[in-house]
N, C-alpha and C positions, 0 to 999 in steps of 0.2 A: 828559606835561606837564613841562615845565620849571619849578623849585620850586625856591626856595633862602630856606630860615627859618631863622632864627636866634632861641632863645625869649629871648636876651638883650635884641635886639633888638627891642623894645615898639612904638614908636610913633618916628611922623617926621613931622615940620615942613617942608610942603609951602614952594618957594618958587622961585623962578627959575632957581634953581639944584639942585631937587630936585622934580620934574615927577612929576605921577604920570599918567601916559597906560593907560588902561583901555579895555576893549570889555565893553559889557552884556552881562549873561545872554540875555537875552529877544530883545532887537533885534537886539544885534551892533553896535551903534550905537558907535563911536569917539571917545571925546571925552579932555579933558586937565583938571588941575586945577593954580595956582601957588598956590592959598593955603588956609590952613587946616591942618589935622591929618589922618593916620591913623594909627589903633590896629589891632592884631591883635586878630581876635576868635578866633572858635572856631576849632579847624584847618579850613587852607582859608578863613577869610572874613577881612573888613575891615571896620572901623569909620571912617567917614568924615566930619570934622566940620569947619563952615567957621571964616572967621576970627573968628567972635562967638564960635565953641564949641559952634554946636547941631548935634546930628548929622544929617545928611544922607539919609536915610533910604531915598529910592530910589536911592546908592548902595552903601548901606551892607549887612553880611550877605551872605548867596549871590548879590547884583542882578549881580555883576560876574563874567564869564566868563572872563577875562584882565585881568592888572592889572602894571604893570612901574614902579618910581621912576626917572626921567632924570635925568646927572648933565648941568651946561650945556654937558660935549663931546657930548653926546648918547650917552653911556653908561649902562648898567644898574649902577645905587647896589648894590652886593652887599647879599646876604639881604635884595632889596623886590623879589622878582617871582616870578608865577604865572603863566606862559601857556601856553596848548593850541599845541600844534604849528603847528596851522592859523591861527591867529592873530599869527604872528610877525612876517610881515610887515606884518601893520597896526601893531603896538606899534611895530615900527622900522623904521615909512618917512620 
């Protein structure tokens, strides 16, 4: 797995410019997020809240199998990503 934490680094402020593109646990399903929040939760998970602040719940926790923050050159935001090998090229296609 590809893993880079940093415990200074808490929480990021999703936005056009800071992309969080994930793939579910369960489905494998690909999707992306511009707005709202994530928190680091337990090691290994993420807290996932929209832009009102309520948290997100299916994808919040272990729901996400890969998870990577996009800068808008379509770069990985250091210490915001977790992805399985097998997964890389969905996070960055």
């Amino acid at each position: 797995m590809v893993s880079e934490v940093h415990a200074k680094q808490a929480l990021m402020v999703l936005s056009e410019s800071a992309v969080l593109v994930y793939v579910l646990a369960e489905s494998g399903v690909r999707g992306h997020l511009t707005s709202g929040r994530i928190e680091r939760g337990s090691p290994g998970t993420l807290d996932i809240f929209d832009a009102r602040g309520s948290r997100i719940d299916y994808l919040s926790g272990v729901r996400l199998r890969s998870w990577c923050v996009i800068d808008s050159q379509g770069q990985p935001v250091d210490g915001w990503r977790e992805v399985l090998p097998e997964d890389l090229p969905r996070i960055f296609q």
